[in-house]
N, C-alpha and C positions, 0 to 999 in steps of 0.2 A: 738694290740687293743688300741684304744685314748680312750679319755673320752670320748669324743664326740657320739661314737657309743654306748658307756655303759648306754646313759639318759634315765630314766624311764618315765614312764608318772607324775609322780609327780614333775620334772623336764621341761615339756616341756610344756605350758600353754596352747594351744589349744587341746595336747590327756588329761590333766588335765581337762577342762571344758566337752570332750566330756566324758568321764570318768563317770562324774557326771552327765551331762544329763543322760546317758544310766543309772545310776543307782536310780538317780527319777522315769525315766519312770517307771523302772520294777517292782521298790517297790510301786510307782501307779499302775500297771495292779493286779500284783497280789494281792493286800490290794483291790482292783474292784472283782477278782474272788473267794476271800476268805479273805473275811473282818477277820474273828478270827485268820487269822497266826500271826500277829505280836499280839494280846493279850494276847498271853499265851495259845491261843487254845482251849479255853473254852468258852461254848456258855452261855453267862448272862441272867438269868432269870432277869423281870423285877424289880426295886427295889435292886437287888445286885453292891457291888461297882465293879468298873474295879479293877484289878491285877493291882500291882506294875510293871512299865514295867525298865527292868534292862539287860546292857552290851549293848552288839550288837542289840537288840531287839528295844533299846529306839533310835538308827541312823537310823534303817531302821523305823522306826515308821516315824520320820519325815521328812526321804526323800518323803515318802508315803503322808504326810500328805500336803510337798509342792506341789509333782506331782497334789493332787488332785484340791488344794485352787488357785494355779498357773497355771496352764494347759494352757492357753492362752500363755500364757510369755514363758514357757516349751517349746510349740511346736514352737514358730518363735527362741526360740534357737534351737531347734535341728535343724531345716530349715536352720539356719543362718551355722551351724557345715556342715550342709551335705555341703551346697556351697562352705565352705571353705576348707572341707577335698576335695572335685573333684574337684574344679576348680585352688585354690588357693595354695595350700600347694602341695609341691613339688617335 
């Protein structure tokens, strides 16, 4: 076994980008189908604060939050990933 074989995606800069595409989108689709998962799961009466958001909860909070604010830019990256994983990458 070389190194070469052993690179993770944290290591190899286009599965690194797609990586993080797919992890935008998903944490935008699901924050679309079920706005209260990343808040703690709690549905907020009018007038109450939001919950502190804390650990894992507060990354996926803003992947969520680029997927949604970004979505334009998002998807001509993923467009740009898909061409380059089928056409280009080897």
């Amino acid at each position: 076994i070389t190194l070469t074989t052993l690179m993770t995606a944290i290591f190899d800069l286009s599965s690194l980008v797609t990586v993080l595409l797919l992890l935008v989108c998903t944490c935008a689709y699901i924050r679309e189908i079920r706005p209260t998962t990343f808040d703690g799961g709690k549905v907020l009466q009018p007038g109450q604060q939001l919950l502190p958001r804390e650990g894992i909860w507060v990354f996926l909070w803003r992947l969520s939050r680029i997927g949604e604010r970004m979505s334009p830019y998002i998807s001509l990256g993923c467009s740009l990933m898909v061409i380059h994983i089928l056409f280009l990458k080897g």
